[in-house]
N, C-alpha and C positions, 0 to 999 in steps of 0.2 A: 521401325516406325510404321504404325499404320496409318492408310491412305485418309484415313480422317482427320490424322495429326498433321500431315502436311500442306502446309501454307506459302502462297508466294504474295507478291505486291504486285498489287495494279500500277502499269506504268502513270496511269492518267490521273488515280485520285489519291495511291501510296496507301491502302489499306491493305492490309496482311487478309485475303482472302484463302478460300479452298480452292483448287485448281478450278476450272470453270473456260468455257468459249466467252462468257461475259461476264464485266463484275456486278456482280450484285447491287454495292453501291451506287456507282455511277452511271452503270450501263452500256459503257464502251466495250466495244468488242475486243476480245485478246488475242482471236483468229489472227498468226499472222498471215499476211496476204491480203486482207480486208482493206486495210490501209496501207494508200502506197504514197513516197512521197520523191522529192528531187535531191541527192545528198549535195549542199551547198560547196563539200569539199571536190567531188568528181562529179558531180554533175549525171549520175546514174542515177534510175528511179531504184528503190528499196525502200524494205517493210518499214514501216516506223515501229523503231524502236528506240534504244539510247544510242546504237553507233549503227554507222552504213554498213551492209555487209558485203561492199565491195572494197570500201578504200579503209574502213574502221574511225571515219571523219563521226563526229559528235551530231548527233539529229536532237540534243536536249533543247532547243531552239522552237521546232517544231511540238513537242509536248508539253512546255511552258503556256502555251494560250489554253491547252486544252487541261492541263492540271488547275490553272486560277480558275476556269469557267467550273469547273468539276468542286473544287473546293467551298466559290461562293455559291451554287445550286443548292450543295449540301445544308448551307446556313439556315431554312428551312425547317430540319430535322434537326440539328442540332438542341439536344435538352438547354432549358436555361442556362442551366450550372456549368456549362462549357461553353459556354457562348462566347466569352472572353477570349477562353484560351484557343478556340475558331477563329477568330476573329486576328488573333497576335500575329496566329499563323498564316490565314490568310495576307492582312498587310506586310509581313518576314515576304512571302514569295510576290506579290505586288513590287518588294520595294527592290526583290531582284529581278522581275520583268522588266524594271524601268533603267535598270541599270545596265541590261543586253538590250536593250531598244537602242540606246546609245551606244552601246558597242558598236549593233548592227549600221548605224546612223556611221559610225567611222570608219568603218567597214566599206562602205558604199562611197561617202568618200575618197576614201583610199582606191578604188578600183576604178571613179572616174575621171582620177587625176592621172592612172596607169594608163588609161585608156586614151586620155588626151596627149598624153607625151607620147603615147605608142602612133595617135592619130597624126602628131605635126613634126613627127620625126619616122615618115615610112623608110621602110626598109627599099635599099637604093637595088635594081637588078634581081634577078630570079634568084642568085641563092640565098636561101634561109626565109622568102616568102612565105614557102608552105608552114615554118614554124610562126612565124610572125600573124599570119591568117589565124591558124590554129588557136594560138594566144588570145588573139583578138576575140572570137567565139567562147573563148573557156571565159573569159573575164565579163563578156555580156551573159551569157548564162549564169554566173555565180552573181551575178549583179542584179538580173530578174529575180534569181530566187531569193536572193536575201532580200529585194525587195515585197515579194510575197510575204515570208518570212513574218516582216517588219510589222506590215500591213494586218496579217493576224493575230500579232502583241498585240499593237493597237486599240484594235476593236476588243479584245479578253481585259484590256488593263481599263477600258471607260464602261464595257460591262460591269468590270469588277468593283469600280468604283460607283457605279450607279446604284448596285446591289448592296454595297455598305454603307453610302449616305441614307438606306432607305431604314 
């Protein structure tokens, strides 16, 4: 195969490009290192990409704001005669943003109800503290970031919807 023939996918925008430091379409860089992010699972920072490369926890969460902002940009450029089928696709991924927004929304839930049982039933005497402390830290950290997380759905799913009512 030659190097002309081969094509991978932008994580951001899912166009079959040429290898490349940036895609073309979109403009997001493919450098990894560039972007770094919090893995919601261990709570290490690592590249964004589709899994942590520490614990192999899913970071598709974090590329989900930046693929709908990537997709509605593009509407723009899209010829007429595809405008529709931009369009299907764009609301398809919309209607799955909205549907991990509410994951993440029970998710956090679920982690401040852990945390209040953890808070009104302490652990009685020094043993097992240090795991109890520990727990406590890992479940506010996974709770800040999925609130991060959540926070840049959000704002990608009322752009995205700004950009298709127009």
């Amino acid at each position: 195969m030659k190097r002309s023939e081969i094509r991978i996918r932008c994580p951001f925008c899912g166009v079959e490009i040429p290898p490349s430091d940036r895609c073309p379409v979109c403009g997001n860089s493919l450098v990894l290192g560039e972007h770094y992010v919090r893995c919601p699972k261990c709570g290490r920072m690592t590249y964004l990409a589709n899994f942590c490369i520490h614990c192999g926890g899913s970071l598709h969460l974090y590329l989900m704001p930046i693929r709908l902002k990537t997709l509605a940009n593009l509407l723009e450029y899209v010829p007429s005669d595809r405008l529709d089928e931009i369009k299907a696709l764009i609301n398809n991924e919309l209607e799955e943003a909205i549907r991990q927004e509410n994951l993440l929304e029970e998710s956090i839930k679920r982690i401040n109800a852990e945390l209040e049982d953890m808070l009104t039933h302490p652990v009685e005497g020094l043993k097992g503290l240090g795991d109890y402390l520990k727990k406590i830290d890992r479940l506010r950290m996974e709770k800040t970031t999925l609130e991060q997380v959540m926070s840049e759905l959000r704002k990608a799913i009322e752009e995205v919807r700004k950009l298709l009512a127009q």
